[in-house]
C-alpha positions in Angstrom: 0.0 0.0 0.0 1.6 3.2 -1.0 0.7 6.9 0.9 0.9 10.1 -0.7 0.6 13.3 1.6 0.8 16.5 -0.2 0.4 19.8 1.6 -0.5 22.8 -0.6 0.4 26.4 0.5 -1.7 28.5 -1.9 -4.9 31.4 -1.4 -8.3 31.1 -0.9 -9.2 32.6 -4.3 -6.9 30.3 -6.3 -8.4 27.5 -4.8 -11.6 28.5 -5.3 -10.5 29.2 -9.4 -9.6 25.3 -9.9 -12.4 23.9 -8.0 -13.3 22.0 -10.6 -10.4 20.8 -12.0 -10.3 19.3 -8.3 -13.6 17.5 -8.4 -12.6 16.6 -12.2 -9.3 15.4 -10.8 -10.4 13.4 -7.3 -13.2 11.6 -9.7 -10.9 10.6 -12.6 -8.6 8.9 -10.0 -10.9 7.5 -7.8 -11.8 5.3 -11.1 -8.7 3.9 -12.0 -7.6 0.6 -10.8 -5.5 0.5 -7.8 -6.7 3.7 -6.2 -8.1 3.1 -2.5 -8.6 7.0 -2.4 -7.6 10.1 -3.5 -9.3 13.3 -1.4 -8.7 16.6 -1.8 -9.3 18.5 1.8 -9.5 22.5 2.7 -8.2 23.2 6.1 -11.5 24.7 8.2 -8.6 27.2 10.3 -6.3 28.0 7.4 -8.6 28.0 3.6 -5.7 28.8 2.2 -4.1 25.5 2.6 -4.9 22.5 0.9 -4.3 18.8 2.3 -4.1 15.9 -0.5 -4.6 11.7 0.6 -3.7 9.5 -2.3 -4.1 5.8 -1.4 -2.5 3.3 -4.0 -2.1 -0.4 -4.2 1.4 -0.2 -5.4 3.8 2.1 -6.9 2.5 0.6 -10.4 -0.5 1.7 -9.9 0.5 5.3 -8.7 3.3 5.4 -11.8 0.4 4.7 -13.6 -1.3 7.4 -12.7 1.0 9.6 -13.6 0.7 9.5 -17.3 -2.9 9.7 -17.2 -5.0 12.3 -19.5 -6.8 13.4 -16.4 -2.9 14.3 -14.5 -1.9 15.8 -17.3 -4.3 18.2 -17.4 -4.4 19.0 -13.9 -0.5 19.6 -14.2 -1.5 22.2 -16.8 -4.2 23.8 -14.2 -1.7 24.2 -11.6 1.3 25.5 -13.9 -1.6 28.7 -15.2 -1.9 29.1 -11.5 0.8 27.4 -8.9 1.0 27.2 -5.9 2.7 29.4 -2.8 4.3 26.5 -1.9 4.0 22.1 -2.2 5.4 19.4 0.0 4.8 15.2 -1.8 5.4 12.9 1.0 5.3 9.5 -0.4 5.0 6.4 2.3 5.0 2.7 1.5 3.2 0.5 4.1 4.3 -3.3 4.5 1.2 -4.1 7.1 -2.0 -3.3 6.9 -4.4 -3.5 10.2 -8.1 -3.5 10.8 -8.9 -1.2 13.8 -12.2 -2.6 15.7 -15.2 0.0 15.6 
């Protein structure tokens, strides 16, 4: 299982400009195979920054990814309007665990 953390330093307003290329984004790679999840989140106490949890089966799955139409042209969203500042933390998990409710 491989984690992706990504922590985006940006502004309220250039968020709110590539809301949809988010939702287009999140939904594209939800659907491909190998993706447990993949949420963007808007910090309540600081709507300037942006939180990203990618869940992937594998790094095949996540290389994958990469090449997609739908990362591609979120790539070319970001680059018309980038970010203050972006920080990829990329974890690989050997054990998964089941917590009881």
């Amino acid at each position: 299982m491989i984690i992706v953390l990504v922590e985006v330093e940006s502004s309220v307003e250039a968020i709110a400009g590539i809301r949809e290329a988010l939702v287009d984004m999140q939904s594209a790679s939800r659907a491909e195979e190998g993706c447990h999840d993949y949420t963007f989140c808007q910090e309540v106490a600081d709507p300037g920054r942006m939180r990203i949890l990618e869940v992937w089966e594998s790094m095949d799955a996540l290389r994958f990814h990469f090449g997609t139409p739908h990362m591609a042209s979120f790539r070319e969203t970001l680059a018309a309007s980038p970010p203050g500042k972006m920080s990829v933390k990329v974890h690989e998990l050997g054990v998964e665990l089941e917590m009881p409710s």
